[in-house]
C-alpha positions as CSV (number, residue, x, y, z in Angstrom):
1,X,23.7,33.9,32.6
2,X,22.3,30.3,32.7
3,X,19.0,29.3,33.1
4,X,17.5,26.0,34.8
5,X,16.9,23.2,33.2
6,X,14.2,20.6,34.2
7,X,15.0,17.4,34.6
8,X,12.3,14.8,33.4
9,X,13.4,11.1,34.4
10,X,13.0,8.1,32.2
11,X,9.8,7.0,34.0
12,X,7.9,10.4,33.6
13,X,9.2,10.8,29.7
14,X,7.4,7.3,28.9
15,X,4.2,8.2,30.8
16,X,4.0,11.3,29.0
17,X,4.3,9.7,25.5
18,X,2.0,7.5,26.6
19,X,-0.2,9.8,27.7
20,X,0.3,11.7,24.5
21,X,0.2,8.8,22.0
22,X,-3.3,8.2,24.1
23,X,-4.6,11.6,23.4
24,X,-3.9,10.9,19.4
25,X,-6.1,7.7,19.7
26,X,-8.6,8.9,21.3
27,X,-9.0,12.5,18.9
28,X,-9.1,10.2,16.3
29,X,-11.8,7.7,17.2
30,X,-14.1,11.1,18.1
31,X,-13.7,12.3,14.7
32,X,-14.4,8.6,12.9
33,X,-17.4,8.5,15.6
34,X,-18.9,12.6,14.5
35,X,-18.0,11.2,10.8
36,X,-20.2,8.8,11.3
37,X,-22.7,10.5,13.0
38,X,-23.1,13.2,11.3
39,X,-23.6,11.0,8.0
40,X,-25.9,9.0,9.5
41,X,-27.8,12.7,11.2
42,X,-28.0,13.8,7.8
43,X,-29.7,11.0,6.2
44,X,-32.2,10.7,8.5
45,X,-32.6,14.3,8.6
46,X,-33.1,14.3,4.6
47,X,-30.6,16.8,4.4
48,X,-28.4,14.2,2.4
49,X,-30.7,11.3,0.2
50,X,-29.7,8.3,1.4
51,X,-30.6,6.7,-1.8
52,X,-27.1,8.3,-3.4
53,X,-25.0,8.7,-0.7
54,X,-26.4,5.8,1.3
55,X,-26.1,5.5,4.9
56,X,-23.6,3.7,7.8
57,X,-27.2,2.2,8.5
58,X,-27.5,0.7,5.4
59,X,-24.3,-0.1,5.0
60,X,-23.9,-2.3,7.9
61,X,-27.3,-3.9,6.5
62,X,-26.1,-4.5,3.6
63,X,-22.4,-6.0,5.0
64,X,-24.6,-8.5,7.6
65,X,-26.9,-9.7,4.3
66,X,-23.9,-10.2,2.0
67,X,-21.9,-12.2,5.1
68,X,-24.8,-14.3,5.8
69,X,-24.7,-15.7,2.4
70,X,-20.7,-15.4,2.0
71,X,-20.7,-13.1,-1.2
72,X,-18.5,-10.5,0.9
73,X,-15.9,-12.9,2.0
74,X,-16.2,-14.5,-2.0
75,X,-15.5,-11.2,-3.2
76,X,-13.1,-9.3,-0.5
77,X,-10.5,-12.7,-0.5
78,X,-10.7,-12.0,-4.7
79,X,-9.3,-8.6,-4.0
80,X,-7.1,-9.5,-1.2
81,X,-5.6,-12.4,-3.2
82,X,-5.0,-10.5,-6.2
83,X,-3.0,-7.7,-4.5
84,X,-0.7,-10.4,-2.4
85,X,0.2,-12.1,-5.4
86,X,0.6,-8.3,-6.9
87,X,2.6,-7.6,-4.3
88,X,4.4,-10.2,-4.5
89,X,5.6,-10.0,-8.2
90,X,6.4,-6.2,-7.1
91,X,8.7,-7.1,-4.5
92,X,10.5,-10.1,-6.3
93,X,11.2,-8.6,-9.6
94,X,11.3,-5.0,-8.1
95,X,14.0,-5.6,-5.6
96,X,15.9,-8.2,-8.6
97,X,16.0,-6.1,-11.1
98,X,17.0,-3.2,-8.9
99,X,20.2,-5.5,-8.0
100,X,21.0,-6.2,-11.8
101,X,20.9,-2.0,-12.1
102,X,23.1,-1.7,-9.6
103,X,25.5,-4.4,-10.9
104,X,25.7,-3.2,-14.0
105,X,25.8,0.4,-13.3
106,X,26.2,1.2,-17.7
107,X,22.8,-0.8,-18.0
108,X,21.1,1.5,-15.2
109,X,22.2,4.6,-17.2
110,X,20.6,3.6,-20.1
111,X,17.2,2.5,-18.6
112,X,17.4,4.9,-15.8
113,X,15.2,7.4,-18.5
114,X,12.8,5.0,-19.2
115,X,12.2,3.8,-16.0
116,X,11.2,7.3,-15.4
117,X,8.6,7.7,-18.4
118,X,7.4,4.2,-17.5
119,X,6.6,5.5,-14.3
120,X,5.3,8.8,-14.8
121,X,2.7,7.1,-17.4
122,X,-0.7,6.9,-16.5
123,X,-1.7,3.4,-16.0
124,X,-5.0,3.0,-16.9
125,X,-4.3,4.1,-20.0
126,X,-2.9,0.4,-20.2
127,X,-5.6,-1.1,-19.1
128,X,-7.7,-1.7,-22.0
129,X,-4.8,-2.8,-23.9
130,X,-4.1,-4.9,-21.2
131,X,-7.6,-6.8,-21.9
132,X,-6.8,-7.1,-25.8
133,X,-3.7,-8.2,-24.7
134,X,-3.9,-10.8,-21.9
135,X,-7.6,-11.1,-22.3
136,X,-10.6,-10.6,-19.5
137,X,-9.0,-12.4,-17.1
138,X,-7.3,-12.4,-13.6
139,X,-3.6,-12.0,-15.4
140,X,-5.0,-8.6,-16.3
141,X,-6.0,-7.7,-13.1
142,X,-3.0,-8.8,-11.3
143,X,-0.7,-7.0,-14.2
144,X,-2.8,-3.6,-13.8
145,X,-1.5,-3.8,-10.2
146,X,1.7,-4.9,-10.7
147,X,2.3,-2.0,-13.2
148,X,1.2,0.7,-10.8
149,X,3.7,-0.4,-8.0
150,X,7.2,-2.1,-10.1
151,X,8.9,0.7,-12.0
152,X,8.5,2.8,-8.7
153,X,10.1,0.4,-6.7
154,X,13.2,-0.6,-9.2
155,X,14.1,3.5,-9.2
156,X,13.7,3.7,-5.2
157,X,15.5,0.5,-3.9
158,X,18.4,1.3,-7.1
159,X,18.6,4.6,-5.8
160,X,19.3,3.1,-1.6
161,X,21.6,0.8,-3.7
162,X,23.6,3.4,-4.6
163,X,23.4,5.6,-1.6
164,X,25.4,3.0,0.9
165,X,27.8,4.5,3.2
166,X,31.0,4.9,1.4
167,X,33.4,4.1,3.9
168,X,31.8,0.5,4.7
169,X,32.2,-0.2,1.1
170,X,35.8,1.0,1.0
171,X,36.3,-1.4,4.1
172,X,35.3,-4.9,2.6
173,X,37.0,-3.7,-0.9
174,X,40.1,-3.5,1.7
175,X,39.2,-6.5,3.0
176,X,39.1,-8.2,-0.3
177,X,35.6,-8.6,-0.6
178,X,34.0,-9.4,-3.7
179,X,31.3,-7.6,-5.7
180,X,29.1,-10.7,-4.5
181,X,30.1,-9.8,-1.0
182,X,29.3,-5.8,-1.1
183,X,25.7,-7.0,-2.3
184,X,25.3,-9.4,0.2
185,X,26.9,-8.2,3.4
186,X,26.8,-4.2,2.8
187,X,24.3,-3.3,0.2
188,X,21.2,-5.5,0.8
189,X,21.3,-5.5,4.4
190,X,21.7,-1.7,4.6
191,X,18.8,-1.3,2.5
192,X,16.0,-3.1,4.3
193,X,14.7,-0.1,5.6
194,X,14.3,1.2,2.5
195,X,13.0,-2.1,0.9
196,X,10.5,-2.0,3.7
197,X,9.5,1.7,3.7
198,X,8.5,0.7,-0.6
199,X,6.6,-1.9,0.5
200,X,4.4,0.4,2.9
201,X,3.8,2.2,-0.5
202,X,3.4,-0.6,-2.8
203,X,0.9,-2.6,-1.1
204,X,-1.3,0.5,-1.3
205,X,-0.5,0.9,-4.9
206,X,-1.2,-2.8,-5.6
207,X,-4.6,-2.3,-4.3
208,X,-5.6,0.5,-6.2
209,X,-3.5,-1.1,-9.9
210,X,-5.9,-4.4,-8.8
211,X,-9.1,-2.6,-7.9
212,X,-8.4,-0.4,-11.3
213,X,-8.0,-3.7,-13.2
214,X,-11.5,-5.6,-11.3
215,X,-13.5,-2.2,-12.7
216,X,-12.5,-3.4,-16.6
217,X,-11.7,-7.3,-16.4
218,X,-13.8,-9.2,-13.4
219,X,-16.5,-10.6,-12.6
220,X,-15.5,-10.7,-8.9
221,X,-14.0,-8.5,-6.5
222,X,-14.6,-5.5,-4.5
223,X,-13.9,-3.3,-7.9
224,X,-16.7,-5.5,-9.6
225,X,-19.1,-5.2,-7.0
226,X,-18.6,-0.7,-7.4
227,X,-19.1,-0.8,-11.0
228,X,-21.6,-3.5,-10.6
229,X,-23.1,-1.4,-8.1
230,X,-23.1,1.7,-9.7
231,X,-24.9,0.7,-12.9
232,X,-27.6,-1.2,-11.6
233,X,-27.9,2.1,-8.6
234,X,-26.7,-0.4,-5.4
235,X,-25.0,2.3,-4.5
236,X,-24.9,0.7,-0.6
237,X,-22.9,-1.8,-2.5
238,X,-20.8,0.6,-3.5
239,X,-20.3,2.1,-0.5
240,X,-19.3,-0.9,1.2
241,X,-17.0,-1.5,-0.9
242,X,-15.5,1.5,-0.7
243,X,-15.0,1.3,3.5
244,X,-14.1,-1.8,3.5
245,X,-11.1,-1.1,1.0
246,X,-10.2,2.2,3.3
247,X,-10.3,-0.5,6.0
248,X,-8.2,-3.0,4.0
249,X,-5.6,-0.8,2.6
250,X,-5.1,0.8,6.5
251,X,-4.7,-2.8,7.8
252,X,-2.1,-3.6,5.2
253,X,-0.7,-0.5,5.7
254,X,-0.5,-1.0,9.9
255,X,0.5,-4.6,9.3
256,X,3.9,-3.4,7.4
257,X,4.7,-0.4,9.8
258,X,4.1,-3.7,12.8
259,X,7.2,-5.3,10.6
260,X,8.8,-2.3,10.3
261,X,9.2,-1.6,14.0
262,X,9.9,-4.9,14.7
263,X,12.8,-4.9,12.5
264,X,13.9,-1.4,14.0
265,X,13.5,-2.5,17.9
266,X,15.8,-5.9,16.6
267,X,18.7,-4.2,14.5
């Protein structure tokens, strides 16, 4: 017996993602707006003291005062410099020392156990021997958030190193490719996605290594301002800061998966 099958045409399966991708976006702006709401409701209400958990009221006070004298923008490009050059030491040296692992394949079985334990340790238990070590200063900061993100990223790309498509690395061995050439032609190029899918991670984990490393050793930054906040009881400051690193992190985050598509709609 055979059943009927509808036929949907090209047109009508784009409108209906659209339609559906529409629905998403709109469900999610209602439940930031009742968030938001609600929070501000209950303040006003008394039913939550706005003193503690502040308000979006007072918050967006707070954000117009500190931009009208530039403090914000002094302390959020602190923060956003310090996890791009993070970042950046994460993805140099990550994806590097990755390919040394994966050229020297004897090397990678000895460290591949202490990658692990230097990943699986807690980092802010380095932090305070970071500051004896480097000192209160922006190299502390920028190591806390390198730290979280770098021994991740050498086990993730070495493992897409290794996991290449065994018949394309046969082929330019027939060839008479070189070891130079499997990196360059095969391995590497195989693995952007995968370099690419890290980096979605690591810039969140940058953030948080930097912000962890502002709450011991700065004097500026959106991690300065929540401790700062917090022991002299600004908590709107701390607040703010809080949102607008959710709001940070998700534009990071939305600028990388932009990349990512790019590179998926290209290759």
């Amino acid at each position: 017996m055979t059943y009927p099958v509808a036929k949907i045409s090209r047109q009508d399966y784009i409108r209906r993602n659209k339609r559906h991708l529409q629905i998403i976006r709109i469900a999610r702006l209602l439940i930031l707006i009742l968030i938001i709401a609600g929070w501000e409701i209950a303040t006003r209400l008394h039913l939550l003291d706005a003193f503690i958990f502040s308000s979006p009221s007072r918050i967006v006070k707070v954000i117009i005062d500190m931009a009208t004298d530039s403090s914000l923008f002094y302390h959020l490009g602190i923060t956003v410099g310090e996890t791009l050059i993070s970042f950046a030491f994460v993805l140099i040296f990550g994806t590097l020392t990755a390919v040394l692992l994966w050229w020297c394949r004897g090397a990678a079985a000895v460290l591949e156990p202490y990658l692990v334990v230097l990943n699986s340790l807690p980092k802010t238990a380095l932090a305070p021997i970071l500051i004896v070590w480097l000192g209160n200063n922006v190299k502390t900061i920028i190591v806390c958030g390198v730290s979280l993100a770098i021994f991740s990223t050498i086990i993730n790309l070495y493992t897409a190193f290794t996991h290449i498509d065994a018949d394309k690395l046969l082929l330019i061995r027939t060839l008479g490719g070189s070891r130079m050439d499997t990196m360059r032609y095969i391995v590497l190029p195989a693995s952007i996605p995968a370099i690419i899918s890290n980096m979605k991670v690591n810039i969140g984990l940058c953030l948080v290594g930097v912000i962890i490393g502002e709450f011991l050793a700065a004097n500026a930054g959106l991690g300065y301002l929540i401790i700062y906040g917090s022991q002299v009881f600004k908590l709107d400051w701390v607040m703010m800061s809080i949102i607008i690193l959710c709001i940070l992190a998700m534009f990071f985050y939305q600028f990388l998966a932009w990349v990512e598509k790019i590179y998926t709609v290209q290759h």
